[in-house]
MMTF fields as JSON, N, C-alpha, C and O atoms, coordinates in Angstrom:
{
  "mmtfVersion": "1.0.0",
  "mmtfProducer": "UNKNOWN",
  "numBonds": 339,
  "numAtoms": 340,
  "numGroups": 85,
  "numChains": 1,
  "numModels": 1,
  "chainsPerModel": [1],
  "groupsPerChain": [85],
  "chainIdList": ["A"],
  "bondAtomList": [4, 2, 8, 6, 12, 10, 16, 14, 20, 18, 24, 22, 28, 26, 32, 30, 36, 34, 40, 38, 44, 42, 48, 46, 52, 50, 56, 54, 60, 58, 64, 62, 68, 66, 72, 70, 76, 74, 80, 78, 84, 82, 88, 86, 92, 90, 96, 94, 100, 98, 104, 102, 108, 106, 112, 110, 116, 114, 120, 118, 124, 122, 128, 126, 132, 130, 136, 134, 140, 138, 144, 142, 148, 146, 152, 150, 156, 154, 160, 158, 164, 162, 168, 166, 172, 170, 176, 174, 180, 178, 184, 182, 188, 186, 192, 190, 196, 194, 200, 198, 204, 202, 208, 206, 212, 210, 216, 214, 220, 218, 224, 222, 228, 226, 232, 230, 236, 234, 240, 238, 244, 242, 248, 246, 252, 250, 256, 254, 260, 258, 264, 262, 268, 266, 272, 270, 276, 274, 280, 278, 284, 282, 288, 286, 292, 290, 296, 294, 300, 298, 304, 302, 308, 306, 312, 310, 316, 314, 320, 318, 324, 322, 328, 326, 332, 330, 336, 334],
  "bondOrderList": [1, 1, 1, 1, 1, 1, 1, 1, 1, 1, 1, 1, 1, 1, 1, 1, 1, 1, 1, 1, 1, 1, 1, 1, 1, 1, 1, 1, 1, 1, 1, 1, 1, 1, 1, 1, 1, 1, 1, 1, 1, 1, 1, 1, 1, 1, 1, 1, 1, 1, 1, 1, 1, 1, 1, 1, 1, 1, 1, 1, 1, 1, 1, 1, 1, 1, 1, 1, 1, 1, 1, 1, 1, 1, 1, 1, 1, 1, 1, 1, 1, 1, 1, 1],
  "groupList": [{"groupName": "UNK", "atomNameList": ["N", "CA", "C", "O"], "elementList": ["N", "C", "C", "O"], "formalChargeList": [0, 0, 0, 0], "bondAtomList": [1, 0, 2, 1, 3, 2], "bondOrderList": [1, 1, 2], "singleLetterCode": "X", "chemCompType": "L-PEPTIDE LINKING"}],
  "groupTypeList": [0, 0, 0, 0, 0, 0, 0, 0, 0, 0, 0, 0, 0, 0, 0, 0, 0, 0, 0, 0, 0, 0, 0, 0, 0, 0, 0, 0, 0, 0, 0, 0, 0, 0, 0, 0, 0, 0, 0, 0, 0, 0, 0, 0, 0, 0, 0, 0, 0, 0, 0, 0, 0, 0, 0, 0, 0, 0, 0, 0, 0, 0, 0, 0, 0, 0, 0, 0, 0, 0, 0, 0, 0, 0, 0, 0, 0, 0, 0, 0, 0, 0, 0, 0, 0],
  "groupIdList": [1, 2, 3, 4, 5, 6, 7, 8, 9, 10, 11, 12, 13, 14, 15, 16, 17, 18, 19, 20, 21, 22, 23, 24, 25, 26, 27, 28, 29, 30, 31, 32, 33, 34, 35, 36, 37, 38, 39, 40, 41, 42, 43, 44, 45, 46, 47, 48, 49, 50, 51, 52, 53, 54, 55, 56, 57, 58, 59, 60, 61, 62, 63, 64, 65, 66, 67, 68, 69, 70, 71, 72, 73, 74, 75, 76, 77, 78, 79, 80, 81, 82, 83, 84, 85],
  "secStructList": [7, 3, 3, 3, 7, 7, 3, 3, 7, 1, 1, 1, 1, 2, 2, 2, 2, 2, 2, 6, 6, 6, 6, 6, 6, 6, 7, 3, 3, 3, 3, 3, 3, 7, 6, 6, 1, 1, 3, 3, 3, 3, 3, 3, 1, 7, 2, 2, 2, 2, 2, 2, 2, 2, 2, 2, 6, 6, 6, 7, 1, 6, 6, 7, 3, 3, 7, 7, 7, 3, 3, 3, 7, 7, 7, 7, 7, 7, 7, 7, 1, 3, 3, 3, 7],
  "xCoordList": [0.848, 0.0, 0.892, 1.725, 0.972, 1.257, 0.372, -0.844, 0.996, 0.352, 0.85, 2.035, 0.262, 0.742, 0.044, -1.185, 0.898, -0.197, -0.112, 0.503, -0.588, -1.113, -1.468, -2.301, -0.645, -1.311, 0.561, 1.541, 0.602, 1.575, 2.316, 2.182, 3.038, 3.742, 5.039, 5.57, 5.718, 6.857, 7.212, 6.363, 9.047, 9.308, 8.679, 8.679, 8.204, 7.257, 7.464, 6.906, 8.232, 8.658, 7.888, 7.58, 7.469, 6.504, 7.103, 6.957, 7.85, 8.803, 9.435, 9.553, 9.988, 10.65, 9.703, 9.914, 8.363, 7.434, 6.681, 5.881, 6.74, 5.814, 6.837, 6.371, 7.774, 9.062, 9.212, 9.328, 9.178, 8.947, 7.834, 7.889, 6.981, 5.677, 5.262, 4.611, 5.814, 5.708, 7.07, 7.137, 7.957, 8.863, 8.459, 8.864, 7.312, 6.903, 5.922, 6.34, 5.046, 3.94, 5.028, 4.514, 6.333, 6.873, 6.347, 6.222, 6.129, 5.7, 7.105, 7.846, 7.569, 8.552, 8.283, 7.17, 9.033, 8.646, 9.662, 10.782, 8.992, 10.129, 8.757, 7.531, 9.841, 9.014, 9.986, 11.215, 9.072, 10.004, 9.063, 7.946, 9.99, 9.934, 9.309, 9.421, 8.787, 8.191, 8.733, 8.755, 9.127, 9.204, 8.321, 8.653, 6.825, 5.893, 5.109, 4.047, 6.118, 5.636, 4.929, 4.719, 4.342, 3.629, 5.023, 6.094, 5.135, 5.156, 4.558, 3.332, 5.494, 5.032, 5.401, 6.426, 5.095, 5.376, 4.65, 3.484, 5.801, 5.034, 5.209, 6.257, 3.984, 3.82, 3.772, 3.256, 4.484, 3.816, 3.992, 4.624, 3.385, 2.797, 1.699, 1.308, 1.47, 0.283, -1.62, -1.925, -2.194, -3.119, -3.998, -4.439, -4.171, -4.319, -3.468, -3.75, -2.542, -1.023, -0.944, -0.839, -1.025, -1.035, -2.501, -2.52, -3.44, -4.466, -4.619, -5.489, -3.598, -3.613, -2.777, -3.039, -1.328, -0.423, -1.208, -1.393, -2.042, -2.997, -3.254, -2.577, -4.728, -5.133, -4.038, -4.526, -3.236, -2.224, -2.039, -2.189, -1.729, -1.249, -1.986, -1.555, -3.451, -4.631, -4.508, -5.129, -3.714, -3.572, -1.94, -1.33, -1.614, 0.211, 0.664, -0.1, 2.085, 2.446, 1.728, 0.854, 2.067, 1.713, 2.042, 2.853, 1.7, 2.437, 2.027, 2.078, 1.671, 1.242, -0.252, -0.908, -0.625, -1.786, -2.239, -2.009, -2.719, -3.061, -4.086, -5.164, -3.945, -5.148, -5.716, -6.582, -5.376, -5.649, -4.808, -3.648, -4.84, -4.181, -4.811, -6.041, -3.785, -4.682, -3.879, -2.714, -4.115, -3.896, -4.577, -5.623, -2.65, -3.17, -2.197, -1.008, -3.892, -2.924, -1.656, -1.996, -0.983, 0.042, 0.315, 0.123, 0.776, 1.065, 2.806, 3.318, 3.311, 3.853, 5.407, 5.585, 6.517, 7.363, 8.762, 9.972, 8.247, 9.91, 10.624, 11.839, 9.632, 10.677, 11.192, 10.749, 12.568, 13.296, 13.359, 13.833, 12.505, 12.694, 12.211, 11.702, 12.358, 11.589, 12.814, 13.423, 12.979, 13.563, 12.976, 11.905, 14.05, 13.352, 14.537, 15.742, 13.834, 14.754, 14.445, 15.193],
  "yCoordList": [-1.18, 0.0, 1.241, 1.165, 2.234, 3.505, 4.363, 4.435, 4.95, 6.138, 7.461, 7.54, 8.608, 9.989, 10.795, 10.835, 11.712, 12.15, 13.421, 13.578, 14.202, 15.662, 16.757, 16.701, 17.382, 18.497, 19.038, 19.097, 19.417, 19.412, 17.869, 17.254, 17.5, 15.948, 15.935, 14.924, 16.903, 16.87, 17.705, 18.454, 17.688, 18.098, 17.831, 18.442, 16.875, 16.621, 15.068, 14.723, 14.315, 13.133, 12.199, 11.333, 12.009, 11.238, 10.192, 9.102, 10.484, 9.371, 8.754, 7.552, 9.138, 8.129, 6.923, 5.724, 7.972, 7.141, 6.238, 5.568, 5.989, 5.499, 4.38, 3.421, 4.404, 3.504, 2.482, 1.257, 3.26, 2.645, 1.561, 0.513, 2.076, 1.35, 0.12, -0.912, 0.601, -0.296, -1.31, -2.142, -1.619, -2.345, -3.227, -4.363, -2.283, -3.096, -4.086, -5.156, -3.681, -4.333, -5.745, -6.844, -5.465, -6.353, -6.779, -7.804, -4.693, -4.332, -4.093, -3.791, -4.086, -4.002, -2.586, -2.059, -2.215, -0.623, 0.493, 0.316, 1.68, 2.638, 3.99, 4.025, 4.954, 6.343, 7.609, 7.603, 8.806, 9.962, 10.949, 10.839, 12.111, 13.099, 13.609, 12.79, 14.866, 15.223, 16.615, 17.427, 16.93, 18.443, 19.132, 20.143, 18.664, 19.092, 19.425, 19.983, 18.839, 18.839, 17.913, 17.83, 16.923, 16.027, 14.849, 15.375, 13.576, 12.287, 11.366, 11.263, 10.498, 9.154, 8.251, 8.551, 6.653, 5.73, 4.248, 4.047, 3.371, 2.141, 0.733, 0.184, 0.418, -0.514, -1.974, -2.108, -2.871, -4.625, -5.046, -4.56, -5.997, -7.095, -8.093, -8.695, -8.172, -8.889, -7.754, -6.715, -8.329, -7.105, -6.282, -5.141, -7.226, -6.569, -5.355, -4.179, -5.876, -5.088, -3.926, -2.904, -4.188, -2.933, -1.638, -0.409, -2.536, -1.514, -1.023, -0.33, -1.584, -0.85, 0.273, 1.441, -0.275, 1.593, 2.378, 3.343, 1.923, 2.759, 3.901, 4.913, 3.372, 4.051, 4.857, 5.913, 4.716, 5.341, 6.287, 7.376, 6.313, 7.412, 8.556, 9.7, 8.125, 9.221, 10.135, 11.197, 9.747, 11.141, 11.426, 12.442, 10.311, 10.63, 10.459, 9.94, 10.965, 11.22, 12.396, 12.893, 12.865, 13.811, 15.09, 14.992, 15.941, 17.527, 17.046, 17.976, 15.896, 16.268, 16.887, 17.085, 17.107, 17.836, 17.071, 17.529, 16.185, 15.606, 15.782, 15.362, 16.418, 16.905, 15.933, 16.273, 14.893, 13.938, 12.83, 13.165, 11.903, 10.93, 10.524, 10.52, 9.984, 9.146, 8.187, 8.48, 6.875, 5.454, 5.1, 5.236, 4.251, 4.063, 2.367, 2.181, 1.0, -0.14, -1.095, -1.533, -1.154, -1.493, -3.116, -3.603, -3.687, -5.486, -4.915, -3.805, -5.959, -6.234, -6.154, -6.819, -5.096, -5.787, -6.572, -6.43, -7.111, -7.671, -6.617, -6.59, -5.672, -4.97, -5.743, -6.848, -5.055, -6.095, -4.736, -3.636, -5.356, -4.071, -2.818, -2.549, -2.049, -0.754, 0.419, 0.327, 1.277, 2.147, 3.75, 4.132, 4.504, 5.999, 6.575, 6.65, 6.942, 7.517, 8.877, 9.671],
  "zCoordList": [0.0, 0.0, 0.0, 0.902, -0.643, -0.946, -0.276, -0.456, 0.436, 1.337, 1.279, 1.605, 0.938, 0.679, 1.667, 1.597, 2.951, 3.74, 4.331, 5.386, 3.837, 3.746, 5.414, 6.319, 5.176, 6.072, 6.765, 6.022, 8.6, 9.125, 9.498, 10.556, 8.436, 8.638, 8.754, 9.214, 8.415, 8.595, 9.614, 10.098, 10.269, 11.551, 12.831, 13.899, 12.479, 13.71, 14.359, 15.4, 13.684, 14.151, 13.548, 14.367, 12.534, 11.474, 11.21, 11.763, 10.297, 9.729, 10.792, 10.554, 12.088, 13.092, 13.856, 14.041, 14.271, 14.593, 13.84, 14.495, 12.292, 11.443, 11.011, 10.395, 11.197, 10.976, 12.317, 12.281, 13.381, 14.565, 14.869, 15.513, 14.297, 14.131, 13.165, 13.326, 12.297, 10.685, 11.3, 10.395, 12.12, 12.378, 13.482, 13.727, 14.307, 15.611, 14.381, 13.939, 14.116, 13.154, 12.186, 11.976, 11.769, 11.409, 9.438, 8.768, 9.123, 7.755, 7.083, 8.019, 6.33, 5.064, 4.416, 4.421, 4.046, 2.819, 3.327, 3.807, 3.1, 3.355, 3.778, 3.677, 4.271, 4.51, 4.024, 4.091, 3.468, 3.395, 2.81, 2.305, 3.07, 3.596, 1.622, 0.71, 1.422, 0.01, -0.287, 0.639, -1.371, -1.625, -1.036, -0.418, -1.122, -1.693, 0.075, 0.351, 0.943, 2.584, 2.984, 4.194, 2.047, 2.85, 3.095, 2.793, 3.519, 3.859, 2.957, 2.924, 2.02, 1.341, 1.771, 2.383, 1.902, 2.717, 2.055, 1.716, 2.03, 1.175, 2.186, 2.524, 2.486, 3.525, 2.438, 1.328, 3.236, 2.739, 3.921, 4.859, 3.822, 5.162, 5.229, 4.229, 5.781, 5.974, 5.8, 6.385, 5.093, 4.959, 6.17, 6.029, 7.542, 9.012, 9.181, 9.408, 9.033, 9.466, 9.146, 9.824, 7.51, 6.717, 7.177, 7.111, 7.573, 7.583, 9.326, 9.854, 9.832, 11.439, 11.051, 11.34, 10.106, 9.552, 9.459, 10.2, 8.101, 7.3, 8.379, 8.558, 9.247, 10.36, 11.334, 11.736, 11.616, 12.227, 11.489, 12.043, 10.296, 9.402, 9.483, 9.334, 9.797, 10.022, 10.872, 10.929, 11.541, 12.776, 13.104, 13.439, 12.895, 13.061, 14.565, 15.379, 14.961, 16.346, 16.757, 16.047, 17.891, 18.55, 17.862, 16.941, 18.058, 17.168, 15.632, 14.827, 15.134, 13.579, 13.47, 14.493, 12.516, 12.329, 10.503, 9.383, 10.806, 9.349, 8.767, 9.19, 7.717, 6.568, 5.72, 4.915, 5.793, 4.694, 4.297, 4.538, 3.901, 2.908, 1.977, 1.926, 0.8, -0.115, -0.249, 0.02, -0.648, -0.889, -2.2, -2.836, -2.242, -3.889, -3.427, -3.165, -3.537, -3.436, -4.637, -5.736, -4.359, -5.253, -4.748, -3.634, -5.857, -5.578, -4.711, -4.855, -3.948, -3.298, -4.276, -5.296, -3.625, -4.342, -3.736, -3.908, -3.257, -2.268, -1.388, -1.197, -0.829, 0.439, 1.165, 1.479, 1.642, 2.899, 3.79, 3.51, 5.335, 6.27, 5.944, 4.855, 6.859, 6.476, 6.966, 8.032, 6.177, 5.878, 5.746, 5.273, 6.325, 6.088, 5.149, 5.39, 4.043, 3.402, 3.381, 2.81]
}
């Protein structure tokens, strides 16, 4: 799953906590940071798994302020681990 997520997401500890999380969950993919200010992030796992991220993503850590996401599902491509780039 491809996740793009909108509003105050960055500087705020997004990517540490969503990495943190997606590693506890034991999801594969990567997270990072956008020109554009939002946060993109590509989850694989198990499809539970993926949709507890999902929901997380909805509100973020503490101090984010999230305007939105959109999800766009994609087939699986062999992530190893999860990574913030």
């Amino acid at each position: 799953m491809r996740v793009l997520v909108r509003g105050r997401v960055q500087g705020v500890g997004f990517r540490v906590s969503a990495a943190s999380r997606a590693r506890a969950l034991g999801l594969a993919g990567w997270v990072r940071n956008r020109p554009d200010g939002a946060v993109e992030a590509v989850f694989e796992g198990p499809s539970e798994r993926v949709a507890s991220m999902v929901d997380w993503c909805r509100h973020g850590p503490a101090g984010a302020e999230v305007a939105g996401i959109e999800l766009e599902d994609e087939p699986p491509t062999g992530e190893n681990g999860f990574q913030i780039d």
